[in-house]
Steps between C-alpha positions, in 0.01 A plus 500: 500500500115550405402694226239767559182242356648205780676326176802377565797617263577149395152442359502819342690562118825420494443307827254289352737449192760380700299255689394377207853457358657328854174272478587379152922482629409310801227266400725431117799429726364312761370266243804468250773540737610164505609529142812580639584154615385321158700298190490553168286319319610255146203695334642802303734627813766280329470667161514897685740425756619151612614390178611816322757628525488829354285598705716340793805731359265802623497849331779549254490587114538164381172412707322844425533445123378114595189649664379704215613228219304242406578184694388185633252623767256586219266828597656764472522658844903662512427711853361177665790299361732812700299462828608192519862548412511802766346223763744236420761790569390635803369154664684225280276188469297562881157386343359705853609815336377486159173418654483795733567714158183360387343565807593869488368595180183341566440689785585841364272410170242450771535801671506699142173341397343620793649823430365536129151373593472754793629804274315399223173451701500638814394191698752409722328208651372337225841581365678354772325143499634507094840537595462298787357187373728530187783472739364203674320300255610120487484516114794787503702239672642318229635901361637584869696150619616393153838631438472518117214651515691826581391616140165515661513696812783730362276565135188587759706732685519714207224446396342622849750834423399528151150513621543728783694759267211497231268589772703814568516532122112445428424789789775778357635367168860617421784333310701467792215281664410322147885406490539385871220226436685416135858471746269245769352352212811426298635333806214238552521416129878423540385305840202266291288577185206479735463904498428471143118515648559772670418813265149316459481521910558841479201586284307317688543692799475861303144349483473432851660619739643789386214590296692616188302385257154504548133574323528846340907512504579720215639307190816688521539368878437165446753471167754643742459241725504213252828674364680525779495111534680462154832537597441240794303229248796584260773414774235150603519377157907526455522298833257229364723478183806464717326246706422310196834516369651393816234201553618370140853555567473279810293227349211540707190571279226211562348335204186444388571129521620503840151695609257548234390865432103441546575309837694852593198675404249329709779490796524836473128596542474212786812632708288892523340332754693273704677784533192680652440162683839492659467892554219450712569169657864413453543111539706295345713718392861335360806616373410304110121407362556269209373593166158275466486270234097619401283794647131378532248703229302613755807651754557691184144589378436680903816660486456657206129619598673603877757712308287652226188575801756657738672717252137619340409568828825689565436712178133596620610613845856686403284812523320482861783177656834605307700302789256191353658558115876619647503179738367243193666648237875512668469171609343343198704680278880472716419119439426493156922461439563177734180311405744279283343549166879597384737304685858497582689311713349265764145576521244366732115573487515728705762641796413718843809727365285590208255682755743682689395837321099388348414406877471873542273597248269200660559671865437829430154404334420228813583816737377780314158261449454382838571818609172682306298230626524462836597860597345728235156294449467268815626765694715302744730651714860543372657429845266109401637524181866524628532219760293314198832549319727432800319176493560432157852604534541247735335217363818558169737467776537147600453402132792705378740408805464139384524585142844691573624166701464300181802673360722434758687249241437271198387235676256670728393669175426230284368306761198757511466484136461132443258537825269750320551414107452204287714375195762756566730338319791778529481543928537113521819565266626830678451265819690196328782754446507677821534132685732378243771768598471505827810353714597182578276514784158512343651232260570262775098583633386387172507849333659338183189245468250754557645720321475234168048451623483903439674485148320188425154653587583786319539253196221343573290809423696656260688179303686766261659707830868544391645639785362176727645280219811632573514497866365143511828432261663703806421252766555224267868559410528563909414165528728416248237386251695667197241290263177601657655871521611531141119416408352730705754777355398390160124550559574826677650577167256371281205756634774748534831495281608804585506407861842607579487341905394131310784543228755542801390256736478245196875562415583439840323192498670414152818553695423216753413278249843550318302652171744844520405575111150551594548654816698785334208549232257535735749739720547725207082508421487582884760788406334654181151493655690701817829608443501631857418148672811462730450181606478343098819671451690307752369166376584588157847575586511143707376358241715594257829424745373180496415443159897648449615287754335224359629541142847521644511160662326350181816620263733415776381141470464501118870621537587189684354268290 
Protein backbone atom coordinates (compact mmCIF):
# COMPACT_ATOMS: atom_id res chain seq x y z
CA UNK A 1 0.00 0.00 0.00
CA UNK A 2 1.42 3.61 -0.95
CA UNK A 3 1.18 6.31 1.26
CA UNK A 4 -0.27 9.54 -0.07
CA UNK A 5 3.67 11.21 -0.77
CA UNK A 6 4.54 7.58 -2.96
CA UNK A 7 6.54 6.41 0.40
CA UNK A 8 6.16 3.18 1.09
CA UNK A 9 4.92 2.24 4.75
CA UNK A 10 7.96 0.19 5.45
CA UNK A 11 10.33 3.12 4.91
CA UNK A 12 8.22 5.28 6.80
CA UNK A 13 8.40 5.40 11.10
CA UNK A 14 7.83 2.45 12.59
CA UNK A 15 8.46 0.80 9.18
CA UNK A 16 11.74 2.16 8.92
CA UNK A 17 12.41 1.08 12.64
CA UNK A 18 11.67 -2.26 11.97
CA UNK A 19 13.81 -2.58 8.97
CA UNK A 20 16.35 -1.38 10.79
CA UNK A 21 15.87 -3.89 13.64
CA UNK A 22 15.40 -7.22 11.06
CA UNK A 23 18.66 -5.74 9.32
CA UNK A 24 20.64 -5.85 12.53
CA UNK A 25 18.69 -9.72 13.41
CA UNK A 26 19.51 -11.01 10.08
CA UNK A 27 22.91 -9.71 9.25
CA UNK A 28 24.06 -10.53 13.52
CA UNK A 29 22.66 -14.02 12.89
CA UNK A 30 23.80 -14.80 9.68
CA UNK A 31 27.23 -14.10 10.89
CA UNK A 32 27.26 -15.80 14.46
CA UNK A 33 24.98 -18.56 13.79
CA UNK A 34 27.37 -21.16 13.72
CA UNK A 35 28.05 -20.66 17.38
CA UNK A 36 25.64 -23.17 17.80
CA UNK A 37 27.80 -26.00 16.66
CA UNK A 38 31.04 -24.85 18.76
CA UNK A 39 33.12 -26.40 22.06
CA UNK A 40 33.96 -24.92 24.96
CA UNK A 41 36.99 -23.53 25.21
CA UNK A 42 39.96 -24.46 28.39
CA UNK A 43 40.08 -20.55 28.71
CA UNK A 44 37.72 -19.45 31.58
CA UNK A 45 34.57 -21.70 30.21
CA UNK A 46 36.04 -24.35 32.60
CA UNK A 47 36.01 -22.09 35.65
CA UNK A 48 31.92 -20.80 34.77
CA UNK A 49 30.67 -23.96 33.59
CA UNK A 50 32.73 -27.06 32.64
CA UNK A 51 34.42 -27.43 35.78
CA UNK A 52 32.00 -26.08 38.35
CA UNK A 53 29.84 -27.52 39.58
CA UNK A 54 27.65 -25.25 41.32
CA UNK A 55 26.89 -23.75 38.68
CA UNK A 56 26.31 -27.27 36.92
CA UNK A 57 23.71 -28.01 39.98
CA UNK A 58 21.61 -25.03 38.29
CA UNK A 59 19.31 -22.64 40.30
CA UNK A 60 18.74 -23.75 43.84
CA UNK A 61 19.48 -21.91 47.26
CA UNK A 62 22.62 -23.52 47.92
CA UNK A 63 23.85 -22.09 44.42
CA UNK A 64 21.92 -18.67 44.77
CA UNK A 65 23.67 -17.93 48.09
CA UNK A 66 27.04 -19.26 46.06
CA UNK A 67 26.37 -16.61 43.40
CA UNK A 68 26.18 -13.64 45.60
CA UNK A 69 29.09 -14.97 48.13
CA UNK A 70 32.37 -14.43 47.58
CA UNK A 71 34.01 -17.33 45.77
CA UNK A 72 36.60 -18.50 43.57
CA UNK A 73 35.53 -16.83 40.28
CA UNK A 74 36.79 -13.51 41.68
CA UNK A 75 34.57 -10.32 40.25
CA UNK A 76 31.85 -10.09 41.67
CA UNK A 77 29.14 -10.64 39.06
CA UNK A 78 26.17 -13.02 41.16
CA UNK A 79 23.35 -12.57 38.10
CA UNK A 80 26.01 -13.70 35.49
CA UNK A 81 27.10 -16.53 37.75
CA UNK A 82 22.82 -17.45 37.64
CA UNK A 83 22.69 -17.18 33.80
CA UNK A 84 24.80 -19.67 33.64
CA UNK A 85 23.33 -21.98 36.22
CA UNK A 86 19.75 -21.42 34.47
CA UNK A 87 21.69 -22.53 31.01
CA UNK A 88 23.27 -25.54 32.44
CA UNK A 89 19.57 -26.34 33.56
CA UNK A 90 17.71 -25.81 30.65
CA UNK A 91 20.52 -27.12 28.04
CA UNK A 92 22.96 -29.22 30.37
CA UNK A 93 26.57 -28.95 29.06
CA UNK A 94 25.40 -28.33 24.91
CA UNK A 95 28.28 -25.68 24.43
CA UNK A 96 25.77 -24.73 21.04
CA UNK A 97 23.31 -23.41 23.49
CA UNK A 98 25.18 -21.35 25.82
CA UNK A 99 26.56 -19.72 22.79
CA UNK A 100 23.27 -18.87 21.17
CA UNK A 101 22.48 -17.13 24.80
CA UNK A 102 25.31 -14.97 24.03
CA UNK A 103 24.23 -14.44 20.73
CA UNK A 104 20.79 -13.25 21.88
CA UNK A 105 21.70 -10.63 24.16
CA UNK A 106 24.02 -9.16 21.81
CA UNK A 107 21.59 -8.70 19.37
CA UNK A 108 18.90 -7.16 21.50
CA UNK A 109 21.77 -4.69 23.11
CA UNK A 110 22.17 -3.84 19.46
CA UNK A 111 18.86 -3.16 18.64
CA UNK A 112 18.50 -0.96 22.09
CA UNK A 113 21.49 1.15 21.15
CA UNK A 114 19.99 1.99 18.06
CA UNK A 115 16.95 2.72 19.90
CA UNK A 116 18.56 5.24 22.51
CA UNK A 117 20.63 7.01 19.83
CA UNK A 118 17.50 7.54 17.58
CA UNK A 119 15.28 8.85 20.64
CA UNK A 120 17.88 10.74 21.98
CA UNK A 121 18.81 12.38 18.60
CA UNK A 122 16.47 12.01 16.12
CA UNK A 123 18.74 10.59 13.40
CA UNK A 124 17.71 7.37 12.54
CA UNK A 125 20.27 6.72 9.95
CA UNK A 126 23.17 7.84 11.44
CA UNK A 127 21.67 6.02 14.37
CA UNK A 128 21.20 2.94 12.63
CA UNK A 129 24.89 2.49 11.23
CA UNK A 130 25.83 2.86 15.38
CA UNK A 131 23.85 0.05 16.26
CA UNK A 132 24.62 -1.67 13.26
CA UNK A 133 28.29 -1.71 13.17
CA UNK A 134 28.33 -2.28 17.01
CA UNK A 135 26.58 -5.48 16.25
CA UNK A 136 28.96 -6.52 13.62
CA UNK A 137 32.26 -5.29 14.55
CA UNK A 138 35.08 -8.06 14.57
CA UNK A 139 36.45 -6.54 17.85
CA UNK A 140 32.89 -7.39 19.70
CA UNK A 141 33.67 -10.90 18.76
CA UNK A 142 35.66 -12.03 21.48
CA UNK A 143 32.28 -10.57 23.98
CA UNK A 144 29.66 -12.48 21.59
CA UNK A 145 31.41 -16.22 20.94
CA UNK A 146 33.16 -16.50 24.31
CA UNK A 147 30.98 -18.27 26.68
CA UNK A 148 32.37 -16.66 29.87
CA UNK A 149 32.14 -13.68 28.62
CA UNK A 150 28.36 -13.79 29.36
CA UNK A 151 29.15 -11.10 32.14
CA UNK A 152 29.71 -8.95 29.17
CA UNK A 153 26.85 -9.10 26.86
CA UNK A 154 24.33 -9.69 29.78
CA UNK A 155 26.00 -6.34 31.96
CA UNK A 156 25.51 -4.32 28.37
CA UNK A 157 22.06 -5.39 28.14
CA UNK A 158 21.28 -3.44 31.11
CA UNK A 159 23.19 -1.19 30.59
CA UNK A 160 21.48 -0.51 27.02
CA UNK A 161 17.98 -0.51 29.43
CA UNK A 162 19.44 1.63 32.00
CA UNK A 163 20.23 4.04 29.30
CA UNK A 164 17.09 3.90 27.43
CA UNK A 165 15.02 4.50 30.80
CA UNK A 166 17.16 7.67 31.73
CA UNK A 167 16.30 9.04 28.42
CA UNK A 168 12.62 8.81 29.31
CA UNK A 169 13.69 10.14 32.70
CA UNK A 170 15.92 13.17 31.37
CA UNK A 171 12.70 14.25 28.98
CA UNK A 172 9.83 14.00 31.99
CA UNK A 173 11.67 13.39 35.27
CA UNK A 174 9.58 11.42 37.88
CA UNK A 175 10.60 8.97 40.60
CA UNK A 176 9.02 6.22 39.00
CA UNK A 177 11.35 6.78 35.86
CA UNK A 178 14.52 7.79 38.18
CA UNK A 179 13.86 4.31 39.96
CA UNK A 180 13.30 2.15 36.77
CA UNK A 181 16.93 3.17 35.53
CA UNK A 182 18.29 2.53 39.43
CA UNK A 183 16.23 -1.29 38.98
CA UNK A 184 18.26 -1.69 35.13
CA UNK A 185 21.16 -0.30 36.67
CA UNK A 186 21.34 -2.44 39.78
CA UNK A 187 21.08 -5.40 37.52
CA UNK A 188 24.20 -4.66 35.27
CA UNK A 189 26.21 -4.00 38.44
CA UNK A 190 25.25 -7.51 39.78
CA UNK A 191 26.07 -8.76 35.98
CA UNK A 192 29.97 -6.90 35.97
CA UNK A 193 31.32 -3.76 37.79
CA UNK A 194 31.76 -2.36 34.32
CA UNK A 195 28.50 0.02 34.82
CA UNK A 196 30.36 1.65 37.51
CA UNK A 197 31.16 4.24 34.42
CA UNK A 198 28.00 4.59 33.68
CA UNK A 199 26.55 7.64 35.82
CA UNK A 200 29.62 9.59 34.20
CA UNK A 201 27.98 8.46 30.61
CA UNK A 202 24.96 9.82 31.62
CA UNK A 203 26.20 13.35 32.19
CA UNK A 204 27.78 13.29 29.34
CA UNK A 205 24.88 12.92 27.28
CA UNK A 206 22.67 15.64 29.44
CA UNK A 207 25.38 17.72 27.64
CA UNK A 208 24.75 16.39 24.38
CA UNK A 209 22.23 14.92 23.28
CA UNK A 210 19.67 15.66 25.41
CA UNK A 211 20.77 19.08 25.95
CA UNK A 212 20.22 19.23 29.74
CA UNK A 213 22.87 21.03 30.71
CA UNK A 214 23.99 23.61 28.64
CA UNK A 215 25.44 27.49 28.52
CA UNK A 216 23.02 29.59 30.60
CA UNK A 217 21.33 26.42 32.54
CA UNK A 218 20.23 27.90 35.74
CA UNK A 219 22.49 26.88 38.76
CA UNK A 220 19.60 25.28 40.40
CA UNK A 221 19.15 23.01 37.11
CA UNK A 222 22.42 21.97 36.73
CA UNK A 223 22.94 20.97 40.77
CA UNK A 224 19.84 18.87 40.13
CA UNK A 225 21.34 17.09 37.58
CA UNK A 226 24.67 16.44 39.27
CA UNK A 227 22.44 15.21 42.30
CA UNK A 228 20.49 12.97 40.79
CA UNK A 229 23.66 10.90 39.85
CA UNK A 230 24.59 10.47 43.62
CA UNK A 231 22.63 7.71 44.45
CA UNK A 232 23.95 5.84 41.20
CA UNK A 233 27.94 6.86 41.99
CA UNK A 234 26.98 5.78 45.61
CA UNK A 235 25.63 2.25 44.42
CA UNK A 236 29.22 2.20 41.69
CA UNK A 237 31.46 2.59 44.54
CA UNK A 238 29.84 -0.33 46.93
CA UNK A 239 30.21 -2.68 43.83
CA UNK A 240 33.95 -1.69 43.40
CA UNK A 241 34.45 -2.47 47.17
CA UNK A 242 32.76 -5.81 46.70
CA UNK A 243 34.81 -6.45 43.67
CA UNK A 244 37.85 -5.76 45.61
CA UNK A 245 36.92 -7.87 48.37
CA UNK A 246 36.05 -10.69 46.20
CA UNK A 247 39.40 -10.30 43.97
CA UNK A 248 41.39 -10.67 47.43
CA UNK A 249 39.31 -13.40 48.64
CA UNK A 250 40.12 -15.37 45.48
CA UNK A 251 43.79 -14.63 45.35
CA UNK A 252 43.79 -12.85 42.24
CA UNK A 253 45.21 -9.29 42.78
CA UNK A 254 48.48 -8.82 40.45
CA UNK A 255 51.56 -7.46 42.01
CA UNK A 256 53.67 -4.90 41.38
CA UNK A 257 56.45 -7.43 40.94
CA UNK A 258 54.68 -9.52 38.59
CA UNK A 259 53.98 -6.14 36.29
CA UNK A 260 55.51 -3.07 37.50
CA UNK A 261 53.11 -0.10 38.15
CA UNK A 262 54.97 2.57 35.75
CA UNK A 263 55.03 -0.16 32.89
CA UNK A 264 50.96 -0.20 33.60
CA UNK A 265 51.02 3.41 33.26
CA UNK A 266 52.65 3.79 29.98
CA UNK A 267 50.55 0.53 28.75
CA UNK A 268 47.72 2.16 29.64
CA UNK A 269 48.19 5.43 27.65
CA UNK A 270 49.65 3.20 24.59
CA UNK A 271 46.55 0.70 24.51
CA UNK A 272 43.98 4.30 23.93
CA UNK A 273 45.07 3.84 20.70
CA UNK A 274 45.48 0.46 19.50
CA UNK A 275 42.27 0.40 20.52
CA UNK A 276 41.38 3.23 18.03
CA UNK A 277 43.78 1.35 15.61
CA UNK A 278 41.94 -1.91 15.85
CA UNK A 279 38.56 0.18 15.87
CA UNK A 280 39.27 1.41 12.61
CA UNK A 281 41.21 -1.36 11.05
CA UNK A 282 40.72 -4.52 13.06
CA UNK A 283 43.68 -6.99 12.29
CA UNK A 284 45.19 -9.13 14.29
CA UNK A 285 42.94 -9.33 16.60
CA UNK A 286 43.46 -12.53 19.26
CA UNK A 287 41.77 -13.91 22.01
CA UNK A 288 45.23 -12.88 24.63
CA UNK A 289 47.99 -9.89 23.85
CA UNK A 290 50.81 -10.53 26.25
CA UNK A 291 51.76 -7.91 28.67
CA UNK A 292 55.12 -6.25 26.96
CA UNK A 293 58.10 -6.42 28.81
CA UNK A 294 59.02 -2.29 27.93
CA UNK A 295 56.83 0.42 26.10
CA UNK A 296 59.17 2.60 23.85
CA UNK A 297 59.44 6.54 25.32
CA UNK A 298 58.31 7.81 22.35
CA UNK A 299 54.89 5.31 21.87
CA UNK A 300 54.25 6.91 25.19
CA UNK A 301 55.33 10.59 24.68
CA UNK A 302 52.55 10.64 21.18
CA UNK A 303 50.03 9.01 23.08
CA UNK A 304 49.97 11.17 25.66
CA UNK A 305 50.04 14.37 23.23
CA UNK A 306 47.09 12.24 20.98
CA UNK A 307 45.03 11.96 24.22
CA UNK A 308 45.60 15.36 25.80
CA UNK A 309 45.05 17.17 21.83
CA UNK A 310 41.84 15.15 21.26
CA UNK A 311 40.27 15.75 24.57
CA UNK A 312 41.27 19.77 24.41
CA UNK A 313 39.83 19.72 21.26
CA UNK A 314 36.74 17.90 22.56
CA UNK A 315 36.40 20.59 25.38
CA UNK A 316 36.56 23.57 22.73
CA UNK A 317 33.89 22.10 20.47
CA UNK A 318 31.31 20.57 23.32
CA UNK A 319 29.42 23.80 22.59
CA UNK A 320 28.92 23.89 18.59
CA UNK A 321 29.97 19.48 18.07
CA UNK A 322 28.52 18.04 21.51
CA UNK A 323 28.33 14.47 19.65
CA UNK A 324 32.43 15.31 19.24
CA UNK A 325 32.77 15.67 23.42
CA UNK A 326 29.77 12.81 24.15
CA UNK A 327 31.57 10.34 21.59
CA UNK A 328 35.40 11.11 23.18
CA UNK A 329 34.49 11.47 26.49
CA UNK A 330 32.32 7.99 26.86
CA UNK A 331 34.80 6.19 25.23
CA UNK A 332 37.86 7.64 26.83
CA UNK A 333 36.39 7.72 30.02
CA UNK A 334 34.35 3.85 29.92
CA UNK A 335 38.10 2.73 29.45
CA UNK A 336 39.73 4.46 32.04
CA UNK A 337 38.66 1.14 34.53
CA UNK A 338 40.26 -1.80 32.29
CA UNK A 339 43.45 0.07 31.27
CA UNK A 340 45.18 -2.25 33.95
CA UNK A 341 46.62 0.39 36.16
CA UNK A 342 44.77 -1.72 39.13
CA UNK A 343 44.82 -5.21 38.36
CA UNK A 344 43.15 -8.33 39.36
CA UNK A 345 43.22 -11.52 38.12
CA UNK A 346 44.80 -12.43 34.73
CA UNK A 347 45.45 -9.31 32.98
CA UNK A 348 46.70 -8.78 29.53
CA UNK A 349 47.62 -5.32 27.92
CA UNK A 350 44.87 -4.97 26.59
CA UNK A 351 41.56 -7.33 25.52
CA UNK A 352 38.79 -6.70 22.50
CA UNK A 353 36.18 -7.50 25.52
CA UNK A 354 37.34 -4.35 27.15
CA UNK A 355 35.80 -2.36 24.07
CA UNK A 356 32.62 -3.98 23.90
CA UNK A 357 30.85 -0.82 25.49
CA UNK A 358 33.92 2.28 24.70
CA UNK A 359 33.63 1.19 20.89
CA UNK A 360 30.44 3.18 20.99
CA UNK A 361 31.44 6.33 22.23
CA UNK A 362 34.27 6.07 19.26
CA UNK A 363 31.23 5.24 16.67
CA UNK A 364 28.96 7.66 17.51
CA UNK A 365 31.73 10.46 17.12
CA UNK A 366 33.16 8.63 13.60
CA UNK A 367 29.29 8.78 12.47
CA UNK A 368 28.10 11.82 13.93
CA UNK A 369 31.62 13.46 12.34
CA UNK A 370 31.53 12.07 9.02
CA UNK A 371 28.18 12.76 8.94
CA UNK A 372 28.63 16.95 9.34
CA UNK A 373 31.22 16.72 6.84
CA UNK A 374 30.19 15.19 3.99
CA UNK A 375 26.42 15.94 4.20
CA UNK A 376 26.09 19.23 6.12
CA UNK A 377 29.34 21.06 4.58
CA UNK A 378 30.25 19.06 1.32
CA UNK A 379 26.80 18.76 0.68
CA UNK A 380 26.72 15.22 -0.71
CA UNK A 381 23.77 13.45 -1.21
CA UNK A 382 22.49 11.27 1.70
CA UNK A 383 21.19 8.49 -0.64
CA UNK A 384 25.76 8.67 -1.55
CA UNK A 385 26.22 8.80 1.90
CA UNK A 386 24.13 5.61 2.58
CA UNK A 387 25.41 3.03 0.04
CA UNK A 388 28.90 4.74 1.35
CA UNK A 389 27.89 2.99 4.59
CA UNK A 390 26.46 -0.17 2.97
CA UNK A 391 29.91 -0.38 1.64
CA UNK A 392 31.54 -0.03 4.78
CA UNK A 393 29.18 -2.39 6.34
CA UNK A 394 30.27 -4.80 4.10
CA UNK A 395 33.80 -4.50 4.03
CA UNK A 396 33.32 -5.57 8.50
CA UNK A 397 31.66 -8.55 7.21
CA UNK A 398 34.12 -11.00 5.95
CA UNK A 399 36.50 -9.87 8.74
CA UNK A 400 34.10 -10.70 11.52
CA UNK A 401 32.80 -14.10 9.89
CA UNK A 402 36.42 -15.27 10.14
CA UNK A 403 36.95 -13.81 13.47
CA UNK A 404 33.74 -15.79 14.80
CA UNK A 405 35.33 -19.16 13.12
CA UNK A 406 38.34 -18.82 15.37
CA UNK A 407 36.24 -19.83 18.31
CA UNK A 408 34.98 -22.80 17.05
CA UNK A 409 37.33 -24.67 19.76
CA UNK A 410 40.64 -24.32 21.70
CA UNK A 411 42.65 -25.39 19.21
CA UNK A 412 41.31 -23.37 16.34
CA UNK A 413 41.51 -20.55 18.91
CA UNK A 414 44.88 -20.62 19.98
CA UNK A 415 46.06 -21.46 16.78
CA UNK A 416 45.02 -17.80 15.66
CA UNK A 417 46.63 -16.38 18.60
CA UNK A 418 50.11 -17.76 18.31
CA UNK A 419 49.52 -16.77 14.41
CA UNK A 420 48.97 -13.05 15.26
CA UNK A 421 50.97 -12.56 18.75
CA UNK A 422 54.45 -12.97 19.88
CA UNK A 423 55.82 -14.25 23.33
CA UNK A 424 52.40 -15.23 24.43
CA UNK A 425 53.55 -17.26 26.84
CA UNK A 426 49.97 -18.22 28.43
CA UNK A 427 48.08 -19.32 24.72
CA UNK A 428 51.12 -21.66 24.08
CA UNK A 429 50.22 -23.04 27.74
CA UNK A 430 46.29 -22.94 27.35
CA UNK A 431 47.26 -24.86 23.97
CA UNK A 432 49.74 -27.33 25.87
CA UNK A 433 46.71 -28.06 28.11
CA UNK A 434 43.98 -28.31 25.66
CA UNK A 435 46.26 -31.09 23.63
CA UNK A 436 47.35 -32.67 26.76
CA UNK A 437 43.69 -33.76 27.65
CA UNK A 438 42.54 -34.63 24.70
CA UNK A 439 41.77 -38.55 24.10
CA UNK A 440 43.79 -41.21 23.38
CA UNK A 441 43.48 -40.35 19.88
CA UNK A 442 45.29 -37.05 19.61
CA UNK A 443 47.86 -38.80 21.97
CA UNK A 444 48.57 -41.51 19.55
CA UNK A 445 48.93 -38.37 16.60
CA UNK A 446 51.55 -36.93 18.71
CA UNK A 447 49.20 -34.63 20.75
CA UNK A 448 51.13 -35.63 23.98
CA UNK A 449 54.60 -34.38 22.35
CA UNK A 450 53.22 -31.29 21.07
CA UNK A 451 51.47 -30.70 23.67
CA UNK A 452 55.05 -30.73 25.98
CA UNK A 453 56.75 -27.84 22.67
CA UNK A 454 53.65 -25.44 23.78
CA UNK A 455 54.41 -25.68 27.62
CA UNK A 456 58.02 -25.60 26.89
CA UNK A 457 57.75 -22.39 24.73
CA UNK A 458 55.69 -20.96 27.15
CA UNK A 459 58.76 -21.50 29.57
CA UNK A 460 60.89 -20.35 27.34
CA UNK A 461 59.38 -16.86 27.50
CA UNK A 462 58.20 -16.78 30.76
CA UNK A 463 60.92 -19.23 32.84
CA UNK A 464 58.86 -18.52 36.23
CA UNK A 465 55.26 -19.83 34.48
CA UNK A 466 53.87 -22.14 37.26
CA UNK A 467 51.07 -23.54 35.72
CA UNK A 468 53.49 -24.89 32.57
CA UNK A 469 55.84 -26.20 35.34
CA UNK A 470 53.25 -28.23 36.41
CA UNK A 471 51.85 -29.59 33.31
CA UNK A 472 55.34 -30.40 31.99
CA UNK A 473 55.54 -32.52 35.52
CA UNK A 474 52.05 -33.80 33.99
CA UNK A 475 53.46 -35.37 30.92
CA UNK A 476 56.44 -36.41 32.74
CA UNK A 477 54.86 -38.71 35.37
CA UNK A 478 52.69 -40.00 32.08
CA UNK A 479 55.75 -41.13 30.88
CA UNK A 480 56.51 -42.50 34.02
CA UNK A 481 59.42 -40.16 34.72
CA UNK A 482 58.39 -39.81 38.53
CA UNK A 483 62.05 -38.04 39.00
CA UNK A 484 61.86 -35.51 36.26
CA UNK A 485 58.06 -34.90 37.42
CA UNK A 486 58.71 -34.39 41.10
CA UNK A 487 61.23 -31.51 39.93
CA UNK A 488 59.10 -29.86 37.83
CA UNK A 489 56.32 -29.94 40.74
CA UNK A 490 58.92 -28.55 43.01
CA UNK A 491 59.73 -25.53 40.78
CA UNK A 492 56.03 -25.04 40.14
CA UNK A 493 56.05 -24.69 43.86
CA UNK A 494 58.89 -22.69 44.37
CA UNK A 495 57.37 -19.51 42.21
CA UNK A 496 54.10 -20.51 43.63
CA UNK A 497 53.68 -22.40 47.10
CA UNK A 498 50.38 -21.98 47.38
CA UNK A 499 49.79 -23.74 44.14
CA UNK A 500 47.28 -26.16 45.28
CA UNK A 501 47.15 -28.25 41.46
CA UNK A 502 51.38 -28.66 41.99
CA UNK A 503 50.94 -29.74 45.77
CA UNK A 504 48.48 -32.57 44.47
CA UNK A 505 50.08 -33.75 41.51
CA UNK A 506 53.44 -33.85 43.61
CA UNK A 507 51.79 -36.19 46.24
CA UNK A 508 50.71 -38.32 43.61
CA UNK A 509 54.01 -38.50 42.27
CA UNK A 510 55.37 -39.09 45.95
CA UNK A 511 52.97 -41.99 45.88
CA UNK A 512 54.72 -43.71 42.87
CA UNK A 513 57.86 -43.30 44.26
CA UNK A 514 56.80 -45.13 47.56
CA UNK A 515 57.51 -41.66 49.68
CA UNK A 516 53.59 -41.89 51.25
CA UNK A 517 54.78 -39.43 54.26
CA UNK A 518 55.35 -36.73 51.86
CA UNK A 519 52.69 -37.40 49.61
CA UNK A 520 50.13 -36.94 52.45
CA UNK A 521 51.85 -33.47 53.45
CA UNK A 522 51.62 -32.17 50.31
CA UNK A 523 47.81 -33.66 49.99
CA UNK A 524 46.83 -31.88 53.11
CA UNK A 525 48.68 -28.27 51.81
CA UNK A 526 46.60 -29.06 48.57
CA UNK A 527 43.52 -29.32 51.09
CA UNK A 528 44.05 -26.13 53.30
CA UNK A 529 44.89 -23.95 50.28
CA UNK A 530 41.27 -25.50 48.78
CA UNK A 531 39.30 -27.34 51.03
CA UNK A 532 36.86 -27.90 48.16
CA UNK A 533 39.50 -29.64 45.72
CA UNK A 534 37.76 -33.07 45.16
CA UNK A 535 40.24 -34.67 43.49
CA UNK A 536 43.16 -33.93 46.59
CA UNK A 537 40.67 -35.40 48.83
CA UNK A 538 40.61 -38.75 47.25
CA UNK A 539 44.40 -39.01 47.14
CA UNK A 540 44.62 -38.05 50.65
CA UNK A 541 42.33 -40.69 51.69
CA UNK A 542 44.52 -43.31 49.38
CA UNK A 543 47.16 -42.18 50.79
CA UNK A 544 46.44 -42.56 54.06
CA UNK A 545 44.91 -46.37 53.41
CA UNK A 546 48.10 -47.00 52.31
CA UNK A 547 50.19 -45.46 54.75
CA UNK A 548 47.60 -47.66 57.34
CA UNK A 549 48.00 -50.52 55.36
CA UNK A 550 51.49 -50.15 55.33
CA UNK A 551 51.99 -49.74 59.10
CA UNK A 552 49.94 -52.86 59.56
CA UNK A 553 52.15 -55.24 57.66
CA UNK A 554 55.28 -53.55 59.33
CA UNK A 555 53.93 -54.61 63.08
CA UNK A 556 52.72 -57.83 61.69
CA UNK A 557 56.32 -58.63 60.79
CA UNK A 558 57.87 -57.03 63.91
CA UNK A 559 55.29 -59.45 65.57
CA UNK A 560 56.88 -62.36 63.89
CA UNK A 561 60.19 -61.69 64.62
Amino acid sequence: MMLKDGKHKLFTGKGRDIAVCLFIAIITLFLYGRVITYDFVNFDDNLYVTANKTVQSGITLKSIIWAFSLNEVAYWHPLSLLSHMIDCRIFGLNAGMHHLINLFLHILSSILLFFILKQATGALWRSAIVASLFAIHPINVESVAWIAERKNVLSTLFWMLSMFAYIFYAKRPTIYRYLTVMFFFVLGLLSKPMLVTLPFVFLLFDIWPLERIKPGSEKGTLLQIILEKVPLIILSLISVVVSSFSLRYARVFVSQESVPFDLRIANAFVSYLKYIAKIVWPQNLAVYYPFPSAVPLWHIVGSVIFILAVSAFALSTAKKRGYIFTGWFWYAGTLLPVTGIMQGGLWPAMADRWAYIPVVGFLILLIWGLHELFVERLKINKLLICFTGIACLSVMIPVTYLQVGYWKNSYTLYKHALEVTGGNSLVHNNMGSYLLRQGSYLLRQGGLKEAKRHFLEALVINPHYEEALNNIGIISYSEGKYNEAIDYYLKALKVNPDFPDAHNNLGVAMIAMGRTDDALLHFKKALTINPKDGEAFRNFKKALKLKTDSDKNNNNIKKAE
